[in-house]
DRENMIKOL-932193 format. One line per field, with one value per residue: residue in one letter; x, y, z of N, C-alpha, C, O, CB in turn; residue number from 1. Coordinates in pm, 1 decimal, always signed. Glycine has a CB too. Example, Ala and Ser with C-alpha at 12.3 -4.5 7.8 and 13.67 -1.06 7.14 Angstrom:
// residues 2
rest	c(a_s)
npx	c(+1319.0_+1285.0)
npy	c(-569.0_-225.0)
npz	c(+780.0_+708.0)
capx	c(+1230.0_+1367.0)
capy	c(-450.0_-106.0)
capz	c(+780.0_+714.0)
cpx	c(+1320.0_+1290.0)
cpy	c(-330.0_+3.0)
cpz	c(+780.0_+787.0)
opx	c(+1423.6_+1340.9)
opy	c(-331.9_+113.8)
opz	c(+846.5_+803.9)
cbpx	c(+1130.8_+1408.4)
cbpy	c(-447.3_-59.8)
cbpz	c(+904.6_+572.5)
nr	c(1_2)
***
This chain:
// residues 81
rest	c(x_x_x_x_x_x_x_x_x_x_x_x_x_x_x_x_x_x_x_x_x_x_x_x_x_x_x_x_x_x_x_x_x_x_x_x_x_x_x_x_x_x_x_x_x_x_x_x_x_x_x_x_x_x_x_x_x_x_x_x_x_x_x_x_x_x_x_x_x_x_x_x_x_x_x_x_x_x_x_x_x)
npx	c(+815.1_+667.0_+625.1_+871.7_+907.6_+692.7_+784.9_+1066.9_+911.3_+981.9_+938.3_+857.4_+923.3_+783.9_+674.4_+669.0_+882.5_+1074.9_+1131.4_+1211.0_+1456.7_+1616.9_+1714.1_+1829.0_+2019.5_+2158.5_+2129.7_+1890.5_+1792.6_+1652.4_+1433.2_+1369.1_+1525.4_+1764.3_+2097.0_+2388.5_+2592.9_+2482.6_+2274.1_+2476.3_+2584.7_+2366.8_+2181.6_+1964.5_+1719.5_+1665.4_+1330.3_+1174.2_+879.5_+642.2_+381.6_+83.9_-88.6_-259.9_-44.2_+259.3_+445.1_+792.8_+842.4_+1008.7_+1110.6_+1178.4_+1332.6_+1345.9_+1574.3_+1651.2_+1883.9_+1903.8_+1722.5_+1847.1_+2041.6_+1923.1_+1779.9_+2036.8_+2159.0_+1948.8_+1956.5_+2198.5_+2155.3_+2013.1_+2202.2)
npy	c(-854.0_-642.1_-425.5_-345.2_-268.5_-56.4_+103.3_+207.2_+346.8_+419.1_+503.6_+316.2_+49.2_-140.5_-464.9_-665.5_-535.0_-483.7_-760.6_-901.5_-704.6_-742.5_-1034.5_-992.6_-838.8_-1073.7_-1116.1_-1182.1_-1546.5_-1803.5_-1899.4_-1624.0_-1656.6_-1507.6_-1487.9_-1609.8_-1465.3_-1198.8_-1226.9_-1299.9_-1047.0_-920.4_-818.4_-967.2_-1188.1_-1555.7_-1728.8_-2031.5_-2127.5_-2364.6_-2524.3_-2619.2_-2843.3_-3050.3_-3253.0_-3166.5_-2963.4_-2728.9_-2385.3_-2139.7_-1805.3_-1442.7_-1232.7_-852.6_-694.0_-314.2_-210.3_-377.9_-258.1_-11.8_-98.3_-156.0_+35.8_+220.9_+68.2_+93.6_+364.2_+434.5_+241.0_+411.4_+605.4)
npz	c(+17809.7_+17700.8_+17918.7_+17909.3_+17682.5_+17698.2_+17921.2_+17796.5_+17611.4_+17326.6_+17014.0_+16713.1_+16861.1_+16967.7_+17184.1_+16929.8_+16763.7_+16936.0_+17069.3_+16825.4_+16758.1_+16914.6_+16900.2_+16683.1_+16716.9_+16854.2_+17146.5_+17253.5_+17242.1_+16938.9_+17105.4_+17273.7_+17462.7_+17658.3_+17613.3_+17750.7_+17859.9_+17898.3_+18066.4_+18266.3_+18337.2_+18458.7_+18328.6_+18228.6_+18386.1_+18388.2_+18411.1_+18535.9_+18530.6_+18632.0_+18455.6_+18418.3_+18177.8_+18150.7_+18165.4_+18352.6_+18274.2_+18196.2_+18150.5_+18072.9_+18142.3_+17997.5_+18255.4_+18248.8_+18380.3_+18543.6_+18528.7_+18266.6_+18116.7_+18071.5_+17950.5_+17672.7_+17556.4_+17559.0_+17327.0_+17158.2_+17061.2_+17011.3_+16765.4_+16614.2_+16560.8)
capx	c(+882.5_+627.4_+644.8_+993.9_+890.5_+644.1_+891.8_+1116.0_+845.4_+1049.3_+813.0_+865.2_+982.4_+660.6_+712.5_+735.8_+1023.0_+1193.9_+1210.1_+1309.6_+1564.2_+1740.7_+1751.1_+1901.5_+2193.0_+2204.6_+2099.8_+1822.6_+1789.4_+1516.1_+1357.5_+1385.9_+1587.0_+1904.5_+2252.5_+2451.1_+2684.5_+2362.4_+2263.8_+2568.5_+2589.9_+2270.1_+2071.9_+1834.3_+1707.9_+1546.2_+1275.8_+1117.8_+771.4_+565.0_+291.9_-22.6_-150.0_-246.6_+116.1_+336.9_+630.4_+896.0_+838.9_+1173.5_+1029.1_+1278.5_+1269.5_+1479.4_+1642.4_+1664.8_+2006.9_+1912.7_+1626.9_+1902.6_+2153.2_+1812.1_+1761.3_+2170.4_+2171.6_+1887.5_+2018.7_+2312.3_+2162.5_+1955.7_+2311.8)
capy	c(-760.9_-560.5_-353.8_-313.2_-163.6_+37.5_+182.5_+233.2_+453.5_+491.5_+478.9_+214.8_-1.5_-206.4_-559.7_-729.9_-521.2_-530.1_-879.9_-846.2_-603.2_-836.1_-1138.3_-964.2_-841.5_-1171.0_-1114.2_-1328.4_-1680.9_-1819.7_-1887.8_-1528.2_-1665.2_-1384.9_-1514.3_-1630.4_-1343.7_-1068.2_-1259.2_-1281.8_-891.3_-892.8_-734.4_-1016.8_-1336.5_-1622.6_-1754.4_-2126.9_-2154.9_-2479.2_-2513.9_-2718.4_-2838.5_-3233.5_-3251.9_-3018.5_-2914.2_-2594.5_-2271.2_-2009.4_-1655.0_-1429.4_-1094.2_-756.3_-565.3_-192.2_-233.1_-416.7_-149.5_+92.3_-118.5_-191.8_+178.7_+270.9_+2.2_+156.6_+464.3_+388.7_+211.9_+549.7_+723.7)
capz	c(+17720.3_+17676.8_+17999.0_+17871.5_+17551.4_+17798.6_+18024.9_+17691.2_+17528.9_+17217.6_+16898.3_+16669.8_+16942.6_+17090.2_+17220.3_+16851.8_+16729.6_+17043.3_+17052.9_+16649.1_+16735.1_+17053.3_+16805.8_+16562.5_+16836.0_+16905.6_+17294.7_+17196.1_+17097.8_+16873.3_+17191.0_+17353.8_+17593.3_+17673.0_+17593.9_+17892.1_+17858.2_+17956.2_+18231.7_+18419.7_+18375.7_+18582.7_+18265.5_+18258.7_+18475.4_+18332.0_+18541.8_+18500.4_+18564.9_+18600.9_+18374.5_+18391.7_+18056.4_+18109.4_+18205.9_+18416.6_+18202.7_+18250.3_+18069.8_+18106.2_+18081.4_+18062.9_+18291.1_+18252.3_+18485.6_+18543.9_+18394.6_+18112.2_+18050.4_+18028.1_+17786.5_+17539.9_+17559.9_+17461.4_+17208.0_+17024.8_+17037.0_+16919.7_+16604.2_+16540.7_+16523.1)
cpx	c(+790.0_+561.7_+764.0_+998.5_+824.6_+703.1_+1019.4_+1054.3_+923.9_+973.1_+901.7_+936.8_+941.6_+718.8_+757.7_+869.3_+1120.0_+1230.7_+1278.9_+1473.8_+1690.8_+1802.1_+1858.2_+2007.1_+2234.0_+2221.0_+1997.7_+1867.2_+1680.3_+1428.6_+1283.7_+1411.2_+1752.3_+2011.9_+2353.4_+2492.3_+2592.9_+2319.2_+2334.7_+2622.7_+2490.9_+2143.7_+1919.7_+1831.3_+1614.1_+1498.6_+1187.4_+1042.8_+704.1_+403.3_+176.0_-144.1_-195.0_-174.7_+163.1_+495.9_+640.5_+875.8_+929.4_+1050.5_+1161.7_+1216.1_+1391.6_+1459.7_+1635.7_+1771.2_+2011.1_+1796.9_+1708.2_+1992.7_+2084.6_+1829.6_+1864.7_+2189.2_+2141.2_+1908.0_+2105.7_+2308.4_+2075.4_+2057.3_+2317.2)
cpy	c(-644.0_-416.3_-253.0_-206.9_-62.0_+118.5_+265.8_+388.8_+531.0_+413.2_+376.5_+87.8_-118.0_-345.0_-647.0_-672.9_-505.4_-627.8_-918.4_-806.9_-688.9_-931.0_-1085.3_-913.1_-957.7_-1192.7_-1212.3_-1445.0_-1702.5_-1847.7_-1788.0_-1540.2_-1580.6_-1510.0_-1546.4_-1474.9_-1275.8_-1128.9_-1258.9_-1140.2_-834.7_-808.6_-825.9_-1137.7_-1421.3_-1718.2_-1902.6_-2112.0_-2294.8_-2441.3_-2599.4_-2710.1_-3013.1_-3285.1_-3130.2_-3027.5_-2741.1_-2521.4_-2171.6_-1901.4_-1580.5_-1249.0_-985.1_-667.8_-433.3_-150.9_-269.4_-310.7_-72.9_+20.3_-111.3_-64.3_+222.5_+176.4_+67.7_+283.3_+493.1_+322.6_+360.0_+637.8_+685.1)
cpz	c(+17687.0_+17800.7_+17992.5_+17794.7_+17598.9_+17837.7_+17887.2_+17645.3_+17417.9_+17097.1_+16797.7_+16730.9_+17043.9_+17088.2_+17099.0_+16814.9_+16850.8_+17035.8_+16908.1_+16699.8_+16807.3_+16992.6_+16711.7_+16626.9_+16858.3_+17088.5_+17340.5_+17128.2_+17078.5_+16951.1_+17250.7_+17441.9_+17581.1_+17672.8_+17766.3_+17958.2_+17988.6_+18101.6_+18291.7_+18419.8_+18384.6_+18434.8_+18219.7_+18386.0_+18395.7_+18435.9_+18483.6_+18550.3_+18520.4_+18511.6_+18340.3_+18274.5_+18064.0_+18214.3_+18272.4_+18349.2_+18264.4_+18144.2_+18093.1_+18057.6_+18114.6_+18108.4_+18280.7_+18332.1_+18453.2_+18470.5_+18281.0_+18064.4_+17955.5_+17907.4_+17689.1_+17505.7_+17491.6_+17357.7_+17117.0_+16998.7_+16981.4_+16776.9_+16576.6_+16481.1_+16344.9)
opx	c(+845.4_+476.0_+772.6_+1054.8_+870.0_+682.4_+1046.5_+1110.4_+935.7_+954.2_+1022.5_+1008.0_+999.7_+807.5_+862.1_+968.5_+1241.7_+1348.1_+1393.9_+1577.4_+1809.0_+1924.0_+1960.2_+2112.8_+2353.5_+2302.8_+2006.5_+1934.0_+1591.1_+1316.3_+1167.5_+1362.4_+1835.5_+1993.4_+2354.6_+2450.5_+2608.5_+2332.5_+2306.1_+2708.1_+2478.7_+2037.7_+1809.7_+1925.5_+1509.6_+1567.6_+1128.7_+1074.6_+706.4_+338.5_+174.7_-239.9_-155.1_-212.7_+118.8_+605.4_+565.7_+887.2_+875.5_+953.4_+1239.7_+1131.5_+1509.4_+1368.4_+1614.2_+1767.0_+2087.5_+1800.0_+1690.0_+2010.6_+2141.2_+1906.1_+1843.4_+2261.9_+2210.1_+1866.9_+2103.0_+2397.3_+2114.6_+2037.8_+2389.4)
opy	c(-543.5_-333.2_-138.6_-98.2_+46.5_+230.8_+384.9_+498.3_+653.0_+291.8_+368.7_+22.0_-170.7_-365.1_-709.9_-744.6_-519.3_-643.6_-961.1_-870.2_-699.7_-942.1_-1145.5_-954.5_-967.0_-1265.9_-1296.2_-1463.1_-1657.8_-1833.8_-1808.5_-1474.0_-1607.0_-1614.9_-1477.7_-1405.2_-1284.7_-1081.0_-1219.5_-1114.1_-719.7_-753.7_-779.7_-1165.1_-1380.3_-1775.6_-1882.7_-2068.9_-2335.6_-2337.0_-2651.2_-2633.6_-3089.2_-3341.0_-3016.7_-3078.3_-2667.4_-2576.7_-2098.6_-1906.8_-1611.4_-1175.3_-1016.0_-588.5_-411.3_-76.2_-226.7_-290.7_-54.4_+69.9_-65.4_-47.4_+265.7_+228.6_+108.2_+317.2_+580.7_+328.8_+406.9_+718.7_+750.5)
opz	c(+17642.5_+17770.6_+18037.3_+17807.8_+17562.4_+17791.6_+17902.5_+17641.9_+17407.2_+17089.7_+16820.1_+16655.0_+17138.7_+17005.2_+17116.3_+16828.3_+16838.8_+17002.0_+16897.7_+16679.3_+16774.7_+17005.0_+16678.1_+16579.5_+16886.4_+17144.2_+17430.1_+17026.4_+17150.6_+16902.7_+17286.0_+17533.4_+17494.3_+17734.7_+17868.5_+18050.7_+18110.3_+18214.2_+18404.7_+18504.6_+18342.4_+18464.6_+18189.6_+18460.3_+18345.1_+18520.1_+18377.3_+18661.1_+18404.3_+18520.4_+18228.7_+18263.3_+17975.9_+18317.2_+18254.5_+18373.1_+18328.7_+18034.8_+18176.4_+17982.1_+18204.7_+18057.8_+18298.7_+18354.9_+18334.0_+18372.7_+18194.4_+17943.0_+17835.2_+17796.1_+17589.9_+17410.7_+17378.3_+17273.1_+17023.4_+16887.7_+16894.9_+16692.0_+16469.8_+16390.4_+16269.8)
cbpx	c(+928.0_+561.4_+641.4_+1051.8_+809.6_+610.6_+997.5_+1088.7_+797.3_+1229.3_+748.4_+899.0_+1012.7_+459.3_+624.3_+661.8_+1037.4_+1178.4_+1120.6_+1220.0_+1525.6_+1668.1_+1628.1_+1839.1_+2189.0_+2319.2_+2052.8_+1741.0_+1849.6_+1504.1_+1400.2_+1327.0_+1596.4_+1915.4_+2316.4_+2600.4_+2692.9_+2186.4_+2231.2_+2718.2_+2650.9_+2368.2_+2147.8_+1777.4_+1639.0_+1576.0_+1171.1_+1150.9_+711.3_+542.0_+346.0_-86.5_-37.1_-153.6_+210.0_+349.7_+640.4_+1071.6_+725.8_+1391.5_+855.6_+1434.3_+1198.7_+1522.8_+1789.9_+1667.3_+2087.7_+1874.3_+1559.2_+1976.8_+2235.5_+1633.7_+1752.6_+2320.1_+2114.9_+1752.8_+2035.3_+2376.3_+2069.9_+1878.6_+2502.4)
cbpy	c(-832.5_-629.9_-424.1_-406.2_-214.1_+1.5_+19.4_+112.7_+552.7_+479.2_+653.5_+246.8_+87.0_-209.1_-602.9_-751.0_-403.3_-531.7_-986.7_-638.0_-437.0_-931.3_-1187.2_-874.5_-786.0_-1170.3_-980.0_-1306.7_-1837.1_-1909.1_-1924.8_-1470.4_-1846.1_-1256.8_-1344.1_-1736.1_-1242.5_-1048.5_-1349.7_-1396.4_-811.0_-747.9_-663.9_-1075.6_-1320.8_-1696.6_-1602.9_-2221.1_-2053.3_-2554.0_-2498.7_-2725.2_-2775.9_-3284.3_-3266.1_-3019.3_-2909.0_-2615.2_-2218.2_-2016.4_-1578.5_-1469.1_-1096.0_-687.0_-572.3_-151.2_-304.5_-602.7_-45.0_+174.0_-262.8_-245.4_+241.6_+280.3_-98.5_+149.1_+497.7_+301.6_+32.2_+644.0_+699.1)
cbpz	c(+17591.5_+17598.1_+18086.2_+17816.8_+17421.0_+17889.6_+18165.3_+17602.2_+17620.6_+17219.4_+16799.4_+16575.7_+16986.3_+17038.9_+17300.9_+16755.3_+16639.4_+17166.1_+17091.8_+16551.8_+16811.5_+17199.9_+16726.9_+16455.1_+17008.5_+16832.6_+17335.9_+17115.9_+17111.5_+16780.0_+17246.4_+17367.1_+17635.3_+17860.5_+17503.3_+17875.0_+17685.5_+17835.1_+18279.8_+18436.3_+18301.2_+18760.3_+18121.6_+18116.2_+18644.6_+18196.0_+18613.6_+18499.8_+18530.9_+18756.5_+18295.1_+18515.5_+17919.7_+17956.4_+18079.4_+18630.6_+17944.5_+18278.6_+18073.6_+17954.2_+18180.3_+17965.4_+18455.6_+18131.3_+18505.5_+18656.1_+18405.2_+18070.9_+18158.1_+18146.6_+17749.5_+17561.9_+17689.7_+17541.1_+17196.5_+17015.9_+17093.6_+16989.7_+16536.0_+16642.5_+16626.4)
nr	c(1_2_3_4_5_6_7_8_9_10_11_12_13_14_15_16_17_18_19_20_21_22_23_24_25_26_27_28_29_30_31_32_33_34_35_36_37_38_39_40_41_42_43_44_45_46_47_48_49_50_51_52_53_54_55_56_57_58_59_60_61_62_63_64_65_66_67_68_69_70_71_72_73_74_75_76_77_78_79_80_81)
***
């Protein structure tokens, strides 16, 4: 997310209040994992990665699309109106 907020480059906007802002759309869940919905309109993917700690458990990361750049982008624009 914070490549996101990068590519974004809109000021008060860096990786914590982004993920703030998604939650609070409800695009996020308390995880920061995207909503079914968003994923199957290609604006994110969530990606499991293995994880060696001891144990090998599953970690979801989630990644956004060029498309979902642009919806984050008209969202917040749209709350500035």
């Amino acid at each position: 997310m914070q490549e996101v907020a990068k590519k974004l480059n809109i000021k008060a906007y860096g990786r914590t209040n982004l993920f703030k802002f998604l939650k609070e759309k409800n695009i996020l869940d308390e995880f920061n994992r995207p909503q079914r919905e968003y994923v199957e309109k290609g604006y994110f993917k969530l990606v499991v990665n293995p994880v060696h700690a001891g144990k090998v458990f599953h970690s979801p990361s989630c990644r956004v699309s060029k498309d979902g750049i642009e919806f984050i982008r008209s969202l917040i624009e749209n709350e500035k109106e």
